[in-house]
N, C-alpha and C positions, 0 to 999 in steps of 0.2 A: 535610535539604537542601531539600526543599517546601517548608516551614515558612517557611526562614531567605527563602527565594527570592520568596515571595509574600509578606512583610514587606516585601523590598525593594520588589517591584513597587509595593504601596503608599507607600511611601518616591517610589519616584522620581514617580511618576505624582501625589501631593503636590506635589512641588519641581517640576515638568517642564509643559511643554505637550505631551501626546502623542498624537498625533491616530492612530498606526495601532499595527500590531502589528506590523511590521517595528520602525520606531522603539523600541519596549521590547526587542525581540529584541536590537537595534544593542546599546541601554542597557543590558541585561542583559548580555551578551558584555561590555562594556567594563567592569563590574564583577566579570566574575570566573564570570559564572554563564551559558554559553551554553545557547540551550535551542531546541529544535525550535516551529515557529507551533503545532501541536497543543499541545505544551504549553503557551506560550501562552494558545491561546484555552482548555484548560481553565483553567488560573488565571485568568484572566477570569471564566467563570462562576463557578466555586467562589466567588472574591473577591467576587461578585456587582457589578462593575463596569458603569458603564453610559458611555455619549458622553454629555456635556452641551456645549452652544453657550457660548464665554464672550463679553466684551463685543464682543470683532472677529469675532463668528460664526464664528467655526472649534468644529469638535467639540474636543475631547478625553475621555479616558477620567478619570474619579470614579467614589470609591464609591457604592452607590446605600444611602444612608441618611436619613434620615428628616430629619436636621438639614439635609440639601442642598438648598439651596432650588432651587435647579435641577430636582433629582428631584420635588419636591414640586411644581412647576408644569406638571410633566409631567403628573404623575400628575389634578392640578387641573384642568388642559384635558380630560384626556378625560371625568374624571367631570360637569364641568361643560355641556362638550359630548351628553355623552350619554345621561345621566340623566334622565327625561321624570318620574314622582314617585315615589312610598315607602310603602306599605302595609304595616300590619301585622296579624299574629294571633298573640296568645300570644308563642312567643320565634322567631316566622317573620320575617324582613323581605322582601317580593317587592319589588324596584325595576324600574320599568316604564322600559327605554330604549328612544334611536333604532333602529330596525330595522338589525340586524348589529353595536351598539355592545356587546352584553349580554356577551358574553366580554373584550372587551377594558375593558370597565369592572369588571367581574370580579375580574379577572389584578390591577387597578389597586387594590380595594379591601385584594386579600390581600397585596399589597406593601407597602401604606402601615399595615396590621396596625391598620385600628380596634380600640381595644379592646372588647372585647365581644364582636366578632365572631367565631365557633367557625370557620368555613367558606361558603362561594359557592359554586353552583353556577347555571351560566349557561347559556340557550338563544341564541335569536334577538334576542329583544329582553324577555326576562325574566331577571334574576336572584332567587334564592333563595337567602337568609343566613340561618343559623341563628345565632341569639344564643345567648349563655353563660345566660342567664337572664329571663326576662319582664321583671323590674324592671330591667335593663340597656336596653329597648327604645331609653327616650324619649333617653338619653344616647350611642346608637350614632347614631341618626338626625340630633340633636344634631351629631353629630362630622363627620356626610356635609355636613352643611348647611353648615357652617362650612366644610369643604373644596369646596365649589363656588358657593357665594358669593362 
């Protein structure tokens, strides 16, 4: 019943403009599959769904993947905005950002899933990424560069 029901939710929210969670609920019920907002919002997260703006700035609800260019300019502002530069050692990368940006550029690298990158761990305005390996270094950095340019 999950399964079938969060296929659909992807299904509708595909085919639909659906800016809340009511509206999927409405949606849902009128397909057959009524569901409480808690369930809802966990299929929401599971499905890892996010708001994006479309051309008439209204939110609705997309998946959050990698081919979204919506999600992917999300994620582009903040690293772009917040990234100040990128040192390395070994298979360490420390990115030095704006004061209070260093988690949420963080959250943003492990979303967008550089390759290479093992893990993030974020202070104030430092992050620490461990790369997969030394010689992945120049090709992780590479990839940051490319997404905030």
């Amino acid at each position: 019943m999950k399964r079938r029901r969060q296929a659909l939710i992807l299904e509708l929210i595909k085919k639909n403009h659906i800016e809340t969670q009511e509206e999927l609920a409405r949606m849902l019920a009128e397909a057959g599959y009524p569901t409480t907002q808690g369930t809802i919002s966990r299929d929401i997260r599971e499905l890892k769904l996010t708001k994006i703006s479309g051309p008439d700035k209204r939110q609705r609800y997309a998946p959050m993947i990698m081919g979204n260019p919506h999600v992917s300019d999300k994620y582009r502002r903040v690293l772009s905005e917040g990234i100040l530069s990128m040192d390395s050692s070994q298979n360490i990368l420390v990115i030095k950002t704006v004061s209070g940006m260093a988690m949420a550029c963080g959250a943003a690298l492990d979303s967008i899933s550089v390759n290479g990158i093992i893990g993030c761990i974020a202070g104030d305005d430092t992050i620490m990424c461990v790369i997969k390996d030394q010689e992945m270094m120049d090709e992780v950095i590479l990839q940051i560069r490319e997404i905030i340019l």
